[in-house]
C-alpha positions in Angstrom: 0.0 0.0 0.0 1.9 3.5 -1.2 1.0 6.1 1.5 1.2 9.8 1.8 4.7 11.4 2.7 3.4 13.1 5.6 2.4 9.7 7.3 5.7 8.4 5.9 7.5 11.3 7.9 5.6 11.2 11.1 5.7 7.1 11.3 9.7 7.4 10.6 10.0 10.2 13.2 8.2 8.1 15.8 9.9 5.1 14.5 13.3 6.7 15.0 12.3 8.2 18.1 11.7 4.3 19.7 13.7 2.3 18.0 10.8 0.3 16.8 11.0 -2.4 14.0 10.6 -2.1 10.3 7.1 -3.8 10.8 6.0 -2.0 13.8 6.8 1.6 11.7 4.4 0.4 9.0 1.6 -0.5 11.3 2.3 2.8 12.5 2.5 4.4 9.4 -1.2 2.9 8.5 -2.8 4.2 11.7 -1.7 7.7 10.8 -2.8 7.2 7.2 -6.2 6.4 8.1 -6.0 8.5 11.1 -5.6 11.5 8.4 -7.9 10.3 6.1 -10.7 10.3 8.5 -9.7 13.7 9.7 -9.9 15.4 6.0 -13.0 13.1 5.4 -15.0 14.7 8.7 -13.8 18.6 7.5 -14.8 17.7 3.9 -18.0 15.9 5.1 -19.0 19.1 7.2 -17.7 21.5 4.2 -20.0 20.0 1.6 -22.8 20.1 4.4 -22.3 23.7 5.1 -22.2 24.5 1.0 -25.4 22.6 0.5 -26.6 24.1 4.0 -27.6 20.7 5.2 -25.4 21.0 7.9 -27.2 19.7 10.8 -28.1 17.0 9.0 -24.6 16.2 8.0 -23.5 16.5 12.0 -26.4 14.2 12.2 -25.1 11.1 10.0 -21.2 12.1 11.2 -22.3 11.1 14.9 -25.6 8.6 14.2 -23.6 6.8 12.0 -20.3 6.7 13.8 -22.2 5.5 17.1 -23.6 2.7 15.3 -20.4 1.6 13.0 -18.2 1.6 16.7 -20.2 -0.9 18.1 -22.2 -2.6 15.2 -19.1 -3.0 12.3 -20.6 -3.1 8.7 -19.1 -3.6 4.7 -16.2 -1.2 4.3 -13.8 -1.2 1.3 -10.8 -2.3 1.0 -8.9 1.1 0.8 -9.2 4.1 2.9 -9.8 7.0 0.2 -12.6 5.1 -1.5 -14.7 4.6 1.7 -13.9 8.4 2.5 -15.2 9.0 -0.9 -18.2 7.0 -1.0 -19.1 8.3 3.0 -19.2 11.8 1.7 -21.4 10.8 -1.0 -23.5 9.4 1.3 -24.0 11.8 3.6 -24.7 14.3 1.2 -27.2 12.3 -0.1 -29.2 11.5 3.1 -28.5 15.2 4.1 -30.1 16.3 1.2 -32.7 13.6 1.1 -33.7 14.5 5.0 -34.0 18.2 3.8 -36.1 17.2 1.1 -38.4 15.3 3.9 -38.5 17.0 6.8 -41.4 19.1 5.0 -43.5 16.2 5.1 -46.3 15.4 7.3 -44.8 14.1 10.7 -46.9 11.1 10.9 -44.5 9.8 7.7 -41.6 10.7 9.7 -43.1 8.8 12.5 -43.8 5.8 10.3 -40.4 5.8 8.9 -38.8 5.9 12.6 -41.0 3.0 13.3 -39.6 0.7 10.4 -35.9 2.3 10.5 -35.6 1.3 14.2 -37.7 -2.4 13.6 -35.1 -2.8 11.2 -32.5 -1.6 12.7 -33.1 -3.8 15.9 -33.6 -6.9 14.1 -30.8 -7.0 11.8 -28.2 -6.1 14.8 -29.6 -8.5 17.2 -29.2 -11.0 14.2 -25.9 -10.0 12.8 -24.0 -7.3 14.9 -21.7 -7.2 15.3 -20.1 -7.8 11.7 -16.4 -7.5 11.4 -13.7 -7.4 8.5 -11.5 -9.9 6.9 -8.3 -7.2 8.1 -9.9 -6.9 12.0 -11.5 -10.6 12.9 -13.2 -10.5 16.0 -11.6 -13.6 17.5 -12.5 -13.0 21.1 -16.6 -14.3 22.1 -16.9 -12.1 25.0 -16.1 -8.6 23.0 -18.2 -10.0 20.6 -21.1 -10.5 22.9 -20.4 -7.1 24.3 -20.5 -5.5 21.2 -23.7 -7.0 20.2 -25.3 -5.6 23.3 -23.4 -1.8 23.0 -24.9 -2.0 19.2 -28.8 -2.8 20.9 -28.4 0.2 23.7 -27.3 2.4 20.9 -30.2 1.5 18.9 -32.5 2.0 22.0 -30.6 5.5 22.5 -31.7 7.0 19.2 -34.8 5.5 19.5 -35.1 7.7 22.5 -33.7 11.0 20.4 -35.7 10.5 17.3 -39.0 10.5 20.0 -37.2 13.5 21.7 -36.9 15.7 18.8 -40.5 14.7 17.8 -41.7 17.3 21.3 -38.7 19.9 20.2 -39.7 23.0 18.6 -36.4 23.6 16.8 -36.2 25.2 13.5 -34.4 21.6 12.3 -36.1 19.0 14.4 -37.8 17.0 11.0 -34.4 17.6 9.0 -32.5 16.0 11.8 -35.2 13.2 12.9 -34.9 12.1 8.9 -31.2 12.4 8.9 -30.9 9.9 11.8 -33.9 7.0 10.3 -31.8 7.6 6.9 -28.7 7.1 8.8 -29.8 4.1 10.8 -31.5 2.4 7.4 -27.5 3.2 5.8 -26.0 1.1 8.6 -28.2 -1.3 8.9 -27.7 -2.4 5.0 -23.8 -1.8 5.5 -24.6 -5.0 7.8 -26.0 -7.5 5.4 -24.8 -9.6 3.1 -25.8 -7.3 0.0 -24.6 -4.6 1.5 -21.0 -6.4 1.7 -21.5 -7.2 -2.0 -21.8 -3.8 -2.9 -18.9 -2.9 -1.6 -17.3 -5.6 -3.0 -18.8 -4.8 -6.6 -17.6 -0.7 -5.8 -14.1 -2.2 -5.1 -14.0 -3.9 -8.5 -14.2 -1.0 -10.0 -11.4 0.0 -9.3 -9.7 -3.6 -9.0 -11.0 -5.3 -11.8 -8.7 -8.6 -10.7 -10.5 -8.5 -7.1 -11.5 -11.4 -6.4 -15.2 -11.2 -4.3 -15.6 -12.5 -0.9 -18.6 -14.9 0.2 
């Protein structure tokens, strides 16, 4: 994997700094790479939201989403820039989308709460938490305790979207859609199809990819 030169630099300075091994620097050196990537992802994320002026309901998905990946896993792709890429597509897209909504009748947002969360319960009890070929789960009990964070989270914006529905702020209905969008996102990032999507995006790119059942 080629990597940028200032996660080349700041792995080697640390590297030198320690005396740690060739290996350890490039375990290092991938940490800071995504560590990076994620950081320019979140200030492009929130740029594209504030351009759009969707930006609550981008803050929305940034923290929704990143509650629910923590504890819950889901599909990711294979390199670092092309999940940053297709995150900020998405988020755009359900920000916009939510805007779009939230002028709707709140008995459809209320309807669309009720299935987001039915289906967002049952597919984490049944799969969560689902992990990646590069970070196997190996250990039963973290597994078990992830499973049960991924629930309480799930029961926690339950709680917020039923919150917001009593709030009289100016974005309650942008932000209530933002988080059922959100919640329906991870929640196919879980299954099977959603893994083969990924898998399919990947191929775009690496045509000689071989999928993963």
């Amino acid at each position: 994997m080629s990597y940028l030169p200032i996660s080349k630099r700041i792995a080697g300075y640390l590297s030198f700094q320690t005396g740690l091994s060739a290996e350890k620097e490039e375990i290092i050196t991938y940490v800071i790479e995504v560590t990076l990537i994620n950081l320019f992802n979140i200030i492009n994320i929130l740029f594209l939201g504030l351009l759009f002026d969707v930006l609550p309901a981008v803050i929305t998905c940034l923290i929704t989403v990143a509650l629910l990946r923590h504890t819950a896993g889901g599909a990711h792709s294979n390199s670092p820039w092309r999940c940053a890429l297709i995150t900020a597509i998405v988020f755009l897209s359900i920000s916009i989308a939510a805007s779009y909504l939230a002028h709707i009748k709140q008995i459809y947002i209320d309807i669309m709460a009720i299935v987001a969360i039915a289906i967002g319960t049952f597919l984490t009890v049944r799969l969560a938490p689902v992990d990646s070929p590069s970070a196997p789960i190996t250990s039963a009990n973290r597994r078990k305790r992830l499973k049960c964070l991924s629930i309480i989270v799930i029961g926690f914006i339950s709680v917020v979207i039923v919150l917001l529905r009593q709030s009289l702020w100016l974005h309650t209905q942008e932000v209530q859609v933002a988080i059922i969008l959100s919640v329906l996102w991870t929640s196919f990032n879980l299954t099977h199809f959603g893994h083969l999507v990924m898998s399919h995006i990947d191929r775009l790119r690496n045509p000689k990819t071989k999928e993963v059942n």
